[in-house]
Every structure is written in structure tokens, then in C-alpha cells.
N, C-alpha and C positions, 0 to 999 in steps of 0.2 A: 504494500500500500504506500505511495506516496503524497508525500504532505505537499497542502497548496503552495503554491508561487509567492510572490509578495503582490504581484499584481491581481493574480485570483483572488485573495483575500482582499484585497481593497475595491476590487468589482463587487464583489460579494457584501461588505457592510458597509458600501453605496448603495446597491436595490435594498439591502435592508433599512435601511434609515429612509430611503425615498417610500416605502412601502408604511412607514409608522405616522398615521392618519388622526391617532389624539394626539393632545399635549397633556402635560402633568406635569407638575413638581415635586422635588426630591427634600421632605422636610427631614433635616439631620438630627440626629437623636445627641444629643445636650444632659451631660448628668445634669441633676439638679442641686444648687447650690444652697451649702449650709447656710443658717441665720445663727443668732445670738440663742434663740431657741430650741435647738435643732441641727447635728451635723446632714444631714442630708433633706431637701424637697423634690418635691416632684422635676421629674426631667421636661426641657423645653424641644422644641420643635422648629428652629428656624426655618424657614423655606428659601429654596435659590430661586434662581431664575427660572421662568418655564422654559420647556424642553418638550422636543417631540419625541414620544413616545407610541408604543402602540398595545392594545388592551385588550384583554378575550374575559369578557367577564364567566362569572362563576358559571360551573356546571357543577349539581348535583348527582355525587354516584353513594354507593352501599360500602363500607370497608370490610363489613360480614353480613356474610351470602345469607338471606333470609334473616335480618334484623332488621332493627331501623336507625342503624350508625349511620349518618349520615355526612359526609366529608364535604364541603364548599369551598373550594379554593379556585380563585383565577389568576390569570397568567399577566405578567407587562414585559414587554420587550422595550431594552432601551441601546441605543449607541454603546459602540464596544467602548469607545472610550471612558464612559459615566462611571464616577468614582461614588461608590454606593458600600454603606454595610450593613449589615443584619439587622441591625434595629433603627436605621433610618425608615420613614412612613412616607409614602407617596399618595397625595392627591392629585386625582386626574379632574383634570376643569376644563378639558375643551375633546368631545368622543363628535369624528368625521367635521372637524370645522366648527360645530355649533356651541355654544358654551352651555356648560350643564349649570341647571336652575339648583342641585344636591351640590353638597360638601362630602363628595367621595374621597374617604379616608382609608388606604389600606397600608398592613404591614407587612415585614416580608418573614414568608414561613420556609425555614431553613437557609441554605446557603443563596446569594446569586451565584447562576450558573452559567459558565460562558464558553459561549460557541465562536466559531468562525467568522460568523458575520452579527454578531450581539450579544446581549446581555438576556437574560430568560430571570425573571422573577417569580414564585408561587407566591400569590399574596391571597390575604381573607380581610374584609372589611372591619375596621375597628372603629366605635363611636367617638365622638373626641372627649366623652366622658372616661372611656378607658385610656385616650391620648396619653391624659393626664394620672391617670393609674400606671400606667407602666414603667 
């Protein structure tokens, strides 16, 4: 098996990035800072800049055959470049162009994984009640 070119790779996460039709922002997960009260608060959430990204929202499946586990996770694809970690949260504000009238908040469930031509995230939607919980 031979590994791609450098130019195959650069062909490659061009259609992937021309191909990512939301946008969203990448909020960075911020320990929370002690007071006079208190060594540690709740963690903050800065938000960058928006970024085109692309989104496959949730699909429900079973994790055991004949219960009612039920597992909800959707997918973000982003630029291989995008410097992201485990507990930064990403809301998507703009799905095919249009801006969303929701405050779509999700986290990312295990690793990011990267491919050839991007970024692959497993996210589940978090409230910004648990924003602040986490």
C-alpha cells in the first residue's frame, strides 16, 4: 500500500473543506478560576472565530440488540488544520448558509480523529446548563 503524494493530500482536504457547507465555532474549554472562596469555578468557554465546518446531525441506533440503550451521537468534520481538544465544545450557527434561530451546543465524545483530508469529531449535544457543569 502506498501513502499519498503531498499533492494528493492537498487535493484531497481542498474538496474536503470546499465540501463543508455549515459554519461553527470552536469554544475552548478554560479551567475555571479560583476566588478568595474557593480554589477552583466552573470552567469558561471562549469562542474563536467562525469556521466552516460540516455536520451530520444525530442518528439514533441500539448499543444492545433488543433493549432500549439508546446511543445519539453526531459527526463534525473540520479542516485538517483546526487545532481542537477533547473538551473544547463546538456550536454550529450557520447549517447550508442559513443561520440557525437554536444555540446548538455540542461536545466532543472521545478522541478527534484524523484523516487525510480532515478532522472527524463524535459529538452529543450539551445544554449550556451543563456548559457550565462541566
Amino acid at each position: 500500500m502506498s501513502a499519498f503524494s503531498s499533492a494528493e493530500l492537498t487535493a484531497m482536504q481542498a474538496a474536503q473543506e470546499a465540501h463543508m457547507m455549515d459554519t461553527c465555532v470552536i469554544r475552548r474549554y478554560v479551567d475555571g478560576q479560583g476566588d478568595d472562596y474557593g480554589p477552583d469555578g466552573p470552567p469558561s468557554y471562549p469562542e474563536d472565530a467562525p469556521i466552516a465546518c460540516g455536520f451530520k446531525p444525530a442518528s439514533v441506533r441500539e448499543i444492545m440488540d433488543g433493549t432500549q440503550v439508546a446511543m445519539k451521537t453526531a459527526e463534525i468534520r473540520l479542516p485538517i488544520d483546526t487545532e481542537i481538544d477533547a473538551k473544547d465544545h463546538i456550536r454550529i450557527t450557520e447549517r447550508f448558509g442559513e443561520t440557525l434561530l437554536t444555540n446548538e451546543v455540542y461536545r466532543i465524545v472521545g478522541e478527534p480523529k484524523r484523516g487525510p483530508s480532515g478532522l472527524v469529531l463524535q459529538v452529543e449535544t450539551v445544554s449550556e446548563e451543563k456548559v457550565l457543569e462541566r
